[in-house]
C-alpha positions as CSV (number, residue, x, y, z in Angstrom):
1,X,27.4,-48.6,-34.4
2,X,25.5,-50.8,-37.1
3,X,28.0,-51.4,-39.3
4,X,30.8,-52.6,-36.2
5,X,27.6,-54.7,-34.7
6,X,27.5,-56.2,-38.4
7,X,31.0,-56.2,-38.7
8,X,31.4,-58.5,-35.1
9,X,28.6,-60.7,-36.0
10,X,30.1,-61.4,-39.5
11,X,33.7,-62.2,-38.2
12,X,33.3,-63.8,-35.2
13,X,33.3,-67.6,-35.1
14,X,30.4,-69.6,-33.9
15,X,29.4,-72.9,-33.5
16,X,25.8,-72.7,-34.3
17,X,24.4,-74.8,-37.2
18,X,24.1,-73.4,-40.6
19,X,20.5,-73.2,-40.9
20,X,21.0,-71.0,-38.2
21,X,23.8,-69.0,-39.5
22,X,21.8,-68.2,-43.0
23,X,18.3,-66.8,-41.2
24,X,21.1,-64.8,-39.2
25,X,22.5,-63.5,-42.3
26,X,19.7,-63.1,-44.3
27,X,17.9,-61.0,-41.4
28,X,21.1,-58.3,-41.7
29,X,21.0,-58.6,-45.2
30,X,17.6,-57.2,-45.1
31,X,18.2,-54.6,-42.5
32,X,21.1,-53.1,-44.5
33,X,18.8,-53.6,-48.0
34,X,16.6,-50.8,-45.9
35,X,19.3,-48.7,-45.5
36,X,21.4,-49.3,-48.8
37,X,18.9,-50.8,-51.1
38,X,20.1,-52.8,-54.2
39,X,20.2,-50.5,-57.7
40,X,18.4,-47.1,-57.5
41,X,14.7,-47.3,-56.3
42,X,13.6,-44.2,-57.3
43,X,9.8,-44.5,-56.7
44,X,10.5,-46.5,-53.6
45,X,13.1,-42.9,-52.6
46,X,10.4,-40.3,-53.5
47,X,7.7,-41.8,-51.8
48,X,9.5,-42.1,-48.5
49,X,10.4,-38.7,-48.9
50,X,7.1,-37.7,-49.8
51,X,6.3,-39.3,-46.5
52,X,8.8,-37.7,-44.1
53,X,7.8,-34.0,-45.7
54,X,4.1,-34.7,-45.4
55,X,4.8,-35.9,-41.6
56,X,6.6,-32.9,-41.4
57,X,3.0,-30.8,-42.4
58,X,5.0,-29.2,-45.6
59,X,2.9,-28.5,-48.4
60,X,3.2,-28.2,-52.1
61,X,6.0,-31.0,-52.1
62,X,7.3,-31.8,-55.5
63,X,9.8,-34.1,-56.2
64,X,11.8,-34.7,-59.4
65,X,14.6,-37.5,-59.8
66,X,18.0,-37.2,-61.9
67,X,19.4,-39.7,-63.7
68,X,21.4,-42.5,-61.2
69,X,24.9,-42.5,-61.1
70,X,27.5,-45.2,-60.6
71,X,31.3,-45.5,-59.9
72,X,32.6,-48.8,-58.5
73,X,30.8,-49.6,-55.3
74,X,29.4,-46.5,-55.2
75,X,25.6,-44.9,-56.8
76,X,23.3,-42.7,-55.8
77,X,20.1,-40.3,-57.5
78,X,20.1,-37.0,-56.8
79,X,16.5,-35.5,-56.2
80,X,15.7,-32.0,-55.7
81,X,12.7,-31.0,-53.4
82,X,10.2,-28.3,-52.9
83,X,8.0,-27.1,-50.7
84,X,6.0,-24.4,-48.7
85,X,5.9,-24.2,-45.1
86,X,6.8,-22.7,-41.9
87,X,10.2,-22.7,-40.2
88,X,9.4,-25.2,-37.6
89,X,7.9,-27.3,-40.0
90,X,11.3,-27.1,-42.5
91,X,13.4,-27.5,-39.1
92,X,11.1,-31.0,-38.2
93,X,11.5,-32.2,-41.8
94,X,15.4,-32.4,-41.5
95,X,14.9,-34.0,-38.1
96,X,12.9,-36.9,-39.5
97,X,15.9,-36.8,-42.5
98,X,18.4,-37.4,-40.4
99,X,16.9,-39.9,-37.8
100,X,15.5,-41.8,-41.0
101,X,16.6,-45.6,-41.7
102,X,17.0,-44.7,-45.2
103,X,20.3,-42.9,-45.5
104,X,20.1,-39.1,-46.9
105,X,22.3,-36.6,-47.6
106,X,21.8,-33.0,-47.7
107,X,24.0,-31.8,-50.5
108,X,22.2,-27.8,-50.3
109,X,19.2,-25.5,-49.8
110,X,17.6,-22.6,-50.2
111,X,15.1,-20.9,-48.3
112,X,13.6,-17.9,-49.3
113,X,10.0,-15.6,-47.8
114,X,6.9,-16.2,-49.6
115,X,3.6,-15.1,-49.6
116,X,1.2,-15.7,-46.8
117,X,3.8,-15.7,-44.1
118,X,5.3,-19.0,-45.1
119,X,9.1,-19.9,-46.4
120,X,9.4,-21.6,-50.0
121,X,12.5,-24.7,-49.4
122,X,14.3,-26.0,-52.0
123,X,16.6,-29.0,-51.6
124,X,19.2,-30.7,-53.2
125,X,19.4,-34.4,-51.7
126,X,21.4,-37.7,-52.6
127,X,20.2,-41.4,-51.4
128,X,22.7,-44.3,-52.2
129,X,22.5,-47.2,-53.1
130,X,24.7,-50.6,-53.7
131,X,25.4,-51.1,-57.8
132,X,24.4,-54.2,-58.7
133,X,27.4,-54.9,-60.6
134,X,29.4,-53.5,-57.6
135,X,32.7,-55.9,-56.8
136,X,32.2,-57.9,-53.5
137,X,35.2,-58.2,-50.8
138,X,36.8,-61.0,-49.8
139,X,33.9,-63.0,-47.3
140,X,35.3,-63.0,-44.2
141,X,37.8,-65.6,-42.2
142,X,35.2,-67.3,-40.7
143,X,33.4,-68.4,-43.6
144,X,36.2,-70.1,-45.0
145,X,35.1,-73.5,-43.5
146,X,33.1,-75.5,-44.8
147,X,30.5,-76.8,-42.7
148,X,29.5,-81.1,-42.5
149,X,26.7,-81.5,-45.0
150,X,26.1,-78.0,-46.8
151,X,26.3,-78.5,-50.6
152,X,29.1,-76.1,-52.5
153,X,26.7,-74.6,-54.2
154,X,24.6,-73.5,-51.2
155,X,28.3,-72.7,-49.2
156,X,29.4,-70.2,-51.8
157,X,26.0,-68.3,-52.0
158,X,26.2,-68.4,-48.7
159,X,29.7,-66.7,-48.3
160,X,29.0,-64.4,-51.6
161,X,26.1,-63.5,-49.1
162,X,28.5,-62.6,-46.6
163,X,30.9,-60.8,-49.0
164,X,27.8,-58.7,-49.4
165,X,26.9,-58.3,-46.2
166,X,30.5,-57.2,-45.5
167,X,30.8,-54.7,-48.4
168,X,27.3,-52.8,-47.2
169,X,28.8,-52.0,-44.0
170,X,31.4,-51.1,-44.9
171,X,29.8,-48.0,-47.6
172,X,27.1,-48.0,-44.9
173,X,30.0,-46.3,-42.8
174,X,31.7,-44.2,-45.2
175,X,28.6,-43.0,-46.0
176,X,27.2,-41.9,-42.2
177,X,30.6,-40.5,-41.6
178,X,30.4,-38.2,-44.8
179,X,26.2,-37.3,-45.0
180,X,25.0,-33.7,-44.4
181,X,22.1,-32.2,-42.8
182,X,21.7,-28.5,-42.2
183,X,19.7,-28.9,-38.7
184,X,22.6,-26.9,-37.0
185,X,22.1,-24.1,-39.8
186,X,18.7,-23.9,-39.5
187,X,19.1,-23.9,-35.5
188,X,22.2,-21.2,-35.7
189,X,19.9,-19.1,-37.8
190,X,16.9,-18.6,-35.8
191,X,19.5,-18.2,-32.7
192,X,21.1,-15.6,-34.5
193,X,17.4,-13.3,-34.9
194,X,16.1,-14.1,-31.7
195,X,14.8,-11.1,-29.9
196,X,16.6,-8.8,-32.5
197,X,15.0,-6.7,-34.8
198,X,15.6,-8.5,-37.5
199,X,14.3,-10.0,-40.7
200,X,15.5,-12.9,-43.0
201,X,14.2,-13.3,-46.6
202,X,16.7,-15.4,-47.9
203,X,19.2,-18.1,-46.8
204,X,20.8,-20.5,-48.8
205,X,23.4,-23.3,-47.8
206,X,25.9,-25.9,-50.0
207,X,30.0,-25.7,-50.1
208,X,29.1,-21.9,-48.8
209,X,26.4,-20.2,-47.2
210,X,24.6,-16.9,-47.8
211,X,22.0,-14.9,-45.8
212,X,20.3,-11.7,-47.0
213,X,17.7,-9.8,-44.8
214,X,16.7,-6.6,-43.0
215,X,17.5,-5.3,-40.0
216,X,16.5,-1.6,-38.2
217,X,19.1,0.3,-36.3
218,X,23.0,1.0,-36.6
219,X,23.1,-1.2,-33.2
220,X,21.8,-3.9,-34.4
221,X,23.5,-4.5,-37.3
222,X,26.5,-4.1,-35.7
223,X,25.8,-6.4,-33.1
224,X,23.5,-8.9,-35.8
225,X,27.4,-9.3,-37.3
226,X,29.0,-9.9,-34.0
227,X,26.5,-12.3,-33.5
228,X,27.0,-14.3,-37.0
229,X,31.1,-14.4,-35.9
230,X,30.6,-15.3,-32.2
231,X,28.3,-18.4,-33.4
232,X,28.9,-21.3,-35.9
233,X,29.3,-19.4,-38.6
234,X,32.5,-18.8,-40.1
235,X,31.9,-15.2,-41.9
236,X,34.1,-14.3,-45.0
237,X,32.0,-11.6,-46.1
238,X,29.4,-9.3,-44.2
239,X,27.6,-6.3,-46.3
240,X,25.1,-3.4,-45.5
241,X,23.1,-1.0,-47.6
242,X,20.7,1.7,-45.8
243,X,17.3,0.8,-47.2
244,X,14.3,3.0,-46.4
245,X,14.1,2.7,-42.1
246,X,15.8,-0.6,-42.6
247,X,19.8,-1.7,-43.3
248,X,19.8,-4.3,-46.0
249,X,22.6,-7.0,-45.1
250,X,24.2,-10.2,-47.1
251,X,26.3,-12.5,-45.1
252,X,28.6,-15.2,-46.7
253,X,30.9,-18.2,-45.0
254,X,31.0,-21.7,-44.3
255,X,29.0,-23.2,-41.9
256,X,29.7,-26.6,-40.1
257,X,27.4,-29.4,-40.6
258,X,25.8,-31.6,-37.7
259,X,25.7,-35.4,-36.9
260,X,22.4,-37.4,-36.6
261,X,23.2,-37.6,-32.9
262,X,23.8,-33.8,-32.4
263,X,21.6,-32.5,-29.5
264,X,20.0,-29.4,-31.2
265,X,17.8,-26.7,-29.7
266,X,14.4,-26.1,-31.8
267,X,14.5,-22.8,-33.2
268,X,13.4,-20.1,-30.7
269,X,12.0,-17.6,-33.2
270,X,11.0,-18.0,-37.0
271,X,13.2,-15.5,-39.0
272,X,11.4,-15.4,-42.2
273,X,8.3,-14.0,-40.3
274,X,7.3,-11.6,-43.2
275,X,5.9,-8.4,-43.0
276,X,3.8,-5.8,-44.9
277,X,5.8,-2.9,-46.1
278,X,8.5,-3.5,-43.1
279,X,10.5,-0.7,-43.5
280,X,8.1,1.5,-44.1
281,X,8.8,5.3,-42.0
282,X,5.4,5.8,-39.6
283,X,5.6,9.8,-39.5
284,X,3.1,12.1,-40.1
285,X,2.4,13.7,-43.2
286,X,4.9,17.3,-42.7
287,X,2.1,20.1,-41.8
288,X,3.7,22.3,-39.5
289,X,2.3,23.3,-36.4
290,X,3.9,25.9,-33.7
291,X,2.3,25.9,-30.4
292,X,4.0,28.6,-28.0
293,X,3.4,29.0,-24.4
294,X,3.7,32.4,-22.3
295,X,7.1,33.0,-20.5
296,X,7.2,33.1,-17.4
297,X,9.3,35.9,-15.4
298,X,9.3,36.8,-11.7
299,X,6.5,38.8,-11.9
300,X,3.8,36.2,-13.6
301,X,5.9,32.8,-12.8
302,X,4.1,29.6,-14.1
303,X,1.2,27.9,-12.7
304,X,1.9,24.2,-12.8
305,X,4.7,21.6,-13.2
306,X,4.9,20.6,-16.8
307,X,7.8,22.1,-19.3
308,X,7.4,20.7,-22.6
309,X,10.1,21.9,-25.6
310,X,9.1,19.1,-28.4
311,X,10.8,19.9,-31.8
312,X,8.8,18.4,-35.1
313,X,7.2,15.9,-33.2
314,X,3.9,13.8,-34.5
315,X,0.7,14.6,-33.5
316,X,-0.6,11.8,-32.0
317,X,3.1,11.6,-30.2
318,X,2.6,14.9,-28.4
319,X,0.0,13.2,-26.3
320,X,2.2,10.2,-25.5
321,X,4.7,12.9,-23.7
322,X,1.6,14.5,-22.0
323,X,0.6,11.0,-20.8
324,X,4.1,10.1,-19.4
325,X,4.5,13.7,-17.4
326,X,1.3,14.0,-16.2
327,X,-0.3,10.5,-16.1
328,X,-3.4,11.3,-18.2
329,X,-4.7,8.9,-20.8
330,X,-5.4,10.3,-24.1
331,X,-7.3,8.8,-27.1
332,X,-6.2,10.3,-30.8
333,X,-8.3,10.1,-33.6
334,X,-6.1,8.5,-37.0
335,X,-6.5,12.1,-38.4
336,X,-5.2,14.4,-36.1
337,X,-1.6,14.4,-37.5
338,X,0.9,17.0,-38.4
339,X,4.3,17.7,-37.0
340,X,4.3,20.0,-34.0
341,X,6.8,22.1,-32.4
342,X,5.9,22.8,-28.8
343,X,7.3,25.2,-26.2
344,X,5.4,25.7,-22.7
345,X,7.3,26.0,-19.4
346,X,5.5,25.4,-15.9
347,X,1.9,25.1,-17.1
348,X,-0.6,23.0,-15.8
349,X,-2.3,20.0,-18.2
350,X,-5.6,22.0,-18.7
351,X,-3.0,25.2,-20.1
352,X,-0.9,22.8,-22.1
353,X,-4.4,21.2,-23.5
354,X,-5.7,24.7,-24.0
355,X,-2.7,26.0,-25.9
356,X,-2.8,23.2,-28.1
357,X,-6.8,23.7,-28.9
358,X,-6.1,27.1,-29.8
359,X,-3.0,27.0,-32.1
360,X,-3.2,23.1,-33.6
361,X,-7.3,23.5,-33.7
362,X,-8.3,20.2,-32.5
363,X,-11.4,19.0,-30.1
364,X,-9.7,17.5,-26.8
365,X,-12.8,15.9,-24.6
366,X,-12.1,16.4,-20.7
367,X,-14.8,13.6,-19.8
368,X,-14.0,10.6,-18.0
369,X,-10.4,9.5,-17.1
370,X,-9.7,9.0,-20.9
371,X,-9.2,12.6,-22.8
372,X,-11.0,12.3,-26.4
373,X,-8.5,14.3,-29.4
374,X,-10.2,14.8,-32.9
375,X,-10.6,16.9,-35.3
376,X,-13.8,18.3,-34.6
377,X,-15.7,18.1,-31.2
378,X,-18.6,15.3,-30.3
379,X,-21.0,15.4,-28.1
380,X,-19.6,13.3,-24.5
381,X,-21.2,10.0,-23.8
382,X,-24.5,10.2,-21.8
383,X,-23.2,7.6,-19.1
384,X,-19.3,6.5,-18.5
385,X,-19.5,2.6,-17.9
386,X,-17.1,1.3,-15.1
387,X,-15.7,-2.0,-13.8
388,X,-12.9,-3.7,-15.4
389,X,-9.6,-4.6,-14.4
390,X,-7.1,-1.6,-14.7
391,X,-5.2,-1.4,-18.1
392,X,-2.5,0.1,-19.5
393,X,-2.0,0.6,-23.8
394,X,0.7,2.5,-25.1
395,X,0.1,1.8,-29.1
396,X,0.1,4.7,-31.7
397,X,-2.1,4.5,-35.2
398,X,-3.3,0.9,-33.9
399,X,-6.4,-1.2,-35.8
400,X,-9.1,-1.0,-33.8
401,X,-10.0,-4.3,-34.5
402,X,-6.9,-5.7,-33.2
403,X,-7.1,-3.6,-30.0
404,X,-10.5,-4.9,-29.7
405,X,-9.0,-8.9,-30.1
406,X,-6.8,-7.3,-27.4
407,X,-9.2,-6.8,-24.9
408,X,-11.3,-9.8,-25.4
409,X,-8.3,-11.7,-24.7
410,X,-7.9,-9.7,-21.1
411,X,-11.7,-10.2,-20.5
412,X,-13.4,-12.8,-22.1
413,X,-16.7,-11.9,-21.3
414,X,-16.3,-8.9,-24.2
415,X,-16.5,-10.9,-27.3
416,X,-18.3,-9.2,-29.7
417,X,-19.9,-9.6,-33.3
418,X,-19.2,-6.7,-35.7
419,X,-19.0,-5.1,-38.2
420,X,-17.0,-7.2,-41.1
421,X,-13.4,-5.2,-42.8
422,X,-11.7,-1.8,-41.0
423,X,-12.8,-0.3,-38.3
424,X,-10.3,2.4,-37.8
425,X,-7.2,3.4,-36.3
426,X,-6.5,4.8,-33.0
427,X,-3.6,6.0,-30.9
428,X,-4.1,5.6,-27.3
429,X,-2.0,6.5,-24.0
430,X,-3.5,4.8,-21.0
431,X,-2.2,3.6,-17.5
432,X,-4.1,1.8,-14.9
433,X,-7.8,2.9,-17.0
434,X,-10.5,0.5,-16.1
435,X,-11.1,-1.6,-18.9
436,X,-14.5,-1.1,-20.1
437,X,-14.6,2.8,-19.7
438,X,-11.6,2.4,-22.3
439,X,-13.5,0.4,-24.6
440,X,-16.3,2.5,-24.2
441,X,-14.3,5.4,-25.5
442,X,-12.8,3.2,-28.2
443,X,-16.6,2.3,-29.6
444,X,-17.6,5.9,-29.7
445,X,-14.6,7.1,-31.4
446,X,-15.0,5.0,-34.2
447,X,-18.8,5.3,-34.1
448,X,-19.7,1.9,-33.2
449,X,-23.3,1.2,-31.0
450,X,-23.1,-1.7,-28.7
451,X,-26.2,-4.1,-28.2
452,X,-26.9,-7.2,-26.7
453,X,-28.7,-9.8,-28.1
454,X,-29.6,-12.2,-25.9
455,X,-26.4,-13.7,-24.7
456,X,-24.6,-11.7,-27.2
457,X,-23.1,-8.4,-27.9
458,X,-23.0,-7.0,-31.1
459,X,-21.4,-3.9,-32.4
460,X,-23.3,-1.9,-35.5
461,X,-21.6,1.1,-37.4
462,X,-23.8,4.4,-36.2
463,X,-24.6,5.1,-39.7
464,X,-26.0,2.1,-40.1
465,X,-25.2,-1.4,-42.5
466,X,-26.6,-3.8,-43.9
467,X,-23.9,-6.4,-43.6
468,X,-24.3,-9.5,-41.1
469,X,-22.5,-9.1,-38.3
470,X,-19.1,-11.3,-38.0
471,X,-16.9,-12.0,-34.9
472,X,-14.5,-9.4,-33.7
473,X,-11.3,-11.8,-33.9
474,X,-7.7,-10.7,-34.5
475,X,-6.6,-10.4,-37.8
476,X,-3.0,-10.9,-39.2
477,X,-1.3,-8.7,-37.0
478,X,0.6,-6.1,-38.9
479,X,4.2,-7.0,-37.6
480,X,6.8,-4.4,-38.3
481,X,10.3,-4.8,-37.3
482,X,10.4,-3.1,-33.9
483,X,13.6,-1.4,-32.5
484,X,13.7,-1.2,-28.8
485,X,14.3,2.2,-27.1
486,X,18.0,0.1,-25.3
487,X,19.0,-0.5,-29.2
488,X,19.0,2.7,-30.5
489,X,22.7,3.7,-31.9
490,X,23.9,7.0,-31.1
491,X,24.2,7.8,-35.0
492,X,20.6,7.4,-35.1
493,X,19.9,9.6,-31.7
494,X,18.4,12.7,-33.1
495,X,16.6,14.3,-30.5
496,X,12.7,15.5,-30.8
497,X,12.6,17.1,-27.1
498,X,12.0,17.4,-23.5
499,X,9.7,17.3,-20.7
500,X,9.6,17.8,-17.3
501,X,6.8,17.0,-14.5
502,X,8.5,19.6,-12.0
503,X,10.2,16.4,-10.9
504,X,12.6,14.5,-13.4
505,X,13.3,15.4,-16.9
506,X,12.7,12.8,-20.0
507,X,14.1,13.1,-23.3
508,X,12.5,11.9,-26.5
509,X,14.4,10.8,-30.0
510,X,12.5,9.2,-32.8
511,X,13.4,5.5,-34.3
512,X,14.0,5.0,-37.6
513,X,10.8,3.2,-38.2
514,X,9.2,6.2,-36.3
515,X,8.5,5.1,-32.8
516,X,9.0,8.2,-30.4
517,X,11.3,6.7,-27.4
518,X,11.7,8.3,-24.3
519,X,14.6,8.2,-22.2
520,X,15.8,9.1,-18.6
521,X,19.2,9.7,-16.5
522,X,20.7,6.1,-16.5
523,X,18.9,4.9,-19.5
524,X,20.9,2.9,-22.2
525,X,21.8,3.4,-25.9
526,X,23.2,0.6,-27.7
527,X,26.3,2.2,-27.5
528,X,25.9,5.1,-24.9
529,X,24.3,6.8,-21.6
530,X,21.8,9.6,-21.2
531,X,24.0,10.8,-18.7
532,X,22.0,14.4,-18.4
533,X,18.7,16.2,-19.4
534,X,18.5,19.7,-18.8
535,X,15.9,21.7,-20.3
536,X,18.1,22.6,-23.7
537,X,20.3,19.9,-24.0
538,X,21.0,16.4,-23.3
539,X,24.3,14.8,-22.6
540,X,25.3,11.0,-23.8
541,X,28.6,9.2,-22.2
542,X,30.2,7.6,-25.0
543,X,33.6,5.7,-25.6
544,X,34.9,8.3,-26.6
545,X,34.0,10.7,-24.0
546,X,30.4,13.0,-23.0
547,X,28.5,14.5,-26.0
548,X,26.0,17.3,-25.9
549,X,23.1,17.3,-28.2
550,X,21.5,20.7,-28.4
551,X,17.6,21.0,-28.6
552,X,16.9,23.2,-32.1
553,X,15.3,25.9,-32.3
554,X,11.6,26.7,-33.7
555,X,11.5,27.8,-36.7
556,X,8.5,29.9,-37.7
């Protein structure tokens, strides 16, 4: 729109005097000096992108100029760019790029993770400029008269001027038609993650593009590539390597390029979130425990509703399957772990809790509304505090500083100074528990003493410390990448057992990251149905027709 505004005011007659017509001319001359400055400015160049990446909030911003280059009416200096920062920091950056008066082109980049939880970006970009030496167009019709009074001299600056004036626009156009920015890239990439279990570590873009990340479950790698083809992208090559709990992928194409006008969404999620160990397996260490119930026959039937048949299954998650049948809330110490193999039909939850004292050997506390599991037994708390809005955790092997954070963010009331570094780790399966009888529980698991001083609490360790006490914040949270129980592929559907409340049936498979999942009649896999749960078998509808999956055996 400039240049044809230029381009009008330039060849359309007018009758105003020449004074006039020069301050008109020399006021576009200096707007299109901003945009396509006279010879290379290099310091001029790297400090207004300083500028736009510091606006941006990017830090460690290094610039380094090339050597300008020149062909006819055409030069430009290449500059390559660095810097740390987060996504929507990188995404703002090539916002201010493209809406800047300066013109820019975005000839590639490269993001990759870095420490800290931040992404390292590395650009290649090109700012023109007019070549001195550069030939000039003919000026224009209109300044072919000569105007009463104006000395020659003056007349042909004057319509050298113009030439100039003309000749700008002109590459001011070529230029705005051709420049690059990689806004819808950046946009199409976080759209591509969002709400996926997914992980991006490196993404670069030029001629070609490349992505490289990690992603958990058959299903959603499947649907992660349907995803890259049904968007912007243009895939010509998609690859997948199991790594650890995780499938490594590498995606090449082409990707189109956006205008400065293109109405962009801001990017939902950031895909470079980086994670501790993210692929890492959560199971328990492989210490075999076989817990067997009586049978029961016509003559000594069972007592109560509960059937549990749970093949291999982690400690800590036997008592997540207890809490869904029976609606108890349990609390497991970080050390009770093992894999356990459980068969008990129609007991009640004190026999199902009493089997599992006597064969696995742990201390289950009866107490309050919240069941105590450790290794060895405690004495119970002298007095159960109450009050608190009902809550419900379901968190396996948590920090118990986080869950602390947690519930200081439900009830403000409960911040706390503590102890500073770990606290512990707990597992805990709760519904509709009052709050502060859970955190109660919490606090003497780990062997923390709650006083108040004056208007604050703080907790101490029971053994005593010397440290000062520091506030009880959230850390880092220890982000994994989560599968959801709906996303699950049937490959990966290897199932851990089943329980029954005398009711419904539930059946339980493991993710690959090692999050039990629990399923019901009607639930979905990402590509199938639990269309049955008996008591030694489950049955999937597939595409290809109903498959039974046979509960194992024990094996002594």
């Amino acid at each position: 729109m400039l240049e044809f505004l230029l381009g009008v005011l330039l060849l359309a007659p007018s009758d105003r005097p020449f004074s006039e017509e020069r301050l008109l001319l020399d006021r576009q001359l200096e707007t299109l000096r901003r945009i396509l400055p006279d010879g290379p400015g290099s310091t001029a160049d790297v400090l207004h992108l300083r500028t736009m990446a510091q606006g941006a909030q990017l830090g460690r911003v290094e610039i380094e100029a090339h050597p300008s280059v020149e062909d006819g009416t055409h030069g430009e200096v290449a500059y390559d760019l660095t810097a740390l920062g987060g996504y929507d920091e990188i995404d703002r950056f090539f916002r201010q790029v493209a809406l800047s008066h300066r013109l820019v082109d975005v000839e590639s980049l490269t993001l990759s993770s870095a420490p800290e939880r931040l992404v390292k970006l590395e650009a290649s970009l090109r700012l023109p400029y007019w070549p001195t030496a550069a030939p000039l167009p003919r000026p224009p019709e209109s300044a072919r008269r000569r105007p009463s009074g104006v000395p020659r001299p003056t007349l042909e600056a004057y319509r050298r001027d113009q030439s100039l004036a003309l000749g700008k626009s002109q590459a001011i156009a070529t230029w705005r038609r051709t420049r690059r920015n990689p806004r819808l890239f950046l946009s199409e990439l976080a759209a591509v993650v969002h709400e996926r279990p997914v992980m991006i570590g490196y993404a670069s873009l030029g001629e070609s593009f490349t992505v490289r990340g990690l992603a958990v479950g058959e299903g959603t790698v499947r649907d992660l590539e349907s995803r890259f083809e049904r968007g912007f992208f243009r895939i010509s090559e998609f690859l997948m390597a199991k790594q650890g709990a995780c499938h490594r992928f590498e995606v090449h194409g082409t990707s189109p390029v956006a205008g400065p006008d293109a109405e962009l969404p801001m990017p939902l999620d950031d895909p470079f979130v980086q994670e501790e160990t993210p692929c890492r397996v959560d199971r328990d260490p492989t210490r075999r425990i076989v817990v067997r119930g009586p049978t029961p026959s016509a003559k000594k039937p069972g007592n109560g509703p509960l059937t549990l048949r749970l093949r291999a299954v982690d400690f800590a998650d036997v008592f997540q399957v207890l809490a869904l049948v029976s609606g108890s809330g349990f609390l497991v110490d970080s050390d009770v772990v093992g894999h356990v193999s459980l068969d008990a039909t129609q007991v009640t939850l004190g026999e199902a809790l009493a089997l599992l004292r006597e064969k696995a050997r742990v201390a289950i506390e009866e107490s309050g509304r919240i069941r105590r599991v450790s290794k060895t037994s405690r004495d119970p708390r002298t007095s159960d505090p109450a009050g608190g809005e009902p809550v419900s955790f379901t968190l396996k092997r948590a920090d118990v500083r986080e869950l602390l954070a947690v519930m200081t963010d439900i009830d403000p009331a409960l911040a706390s100074l503590g102890p500073p570094g770990f606290l512990g780790r707990l597992s805990v399966w709760a519904s509709g528990v009052p709050l502060l009888e859970l955190r109660a529980d919490v606090l003497d698991a780990v062997g923390l003493v709650e006083d108040t001083e004056g208007d604050r609490r703080v907790l101490r360790r029971a053994t005593g410390s010397d440290q000062p006490p520091v506030p009880v914040a959230a850390t880092v949270p220890d982000r994994r990448l989560q599968l959801r129980p709906e996303e699950l592929a049937l490959l990966e559907f290897e199932l851990a057992g089943v329980a029954s409340n005398g009711s419904r049936w539930l059946a339980f498979a493991y993710s690959p990251t090692g999050q039990l999942f629990g399923y019901r009649v009607g639930d979905r896999l990402s590509d199938a149905i639990v269309k049955s749960i008996e008591s030694t078998d489950v049955v999937l509808e597939t595409s290809e027709g109903p498959l039974r999956l046979a509960l194992p055996p024990i094996n002594d």
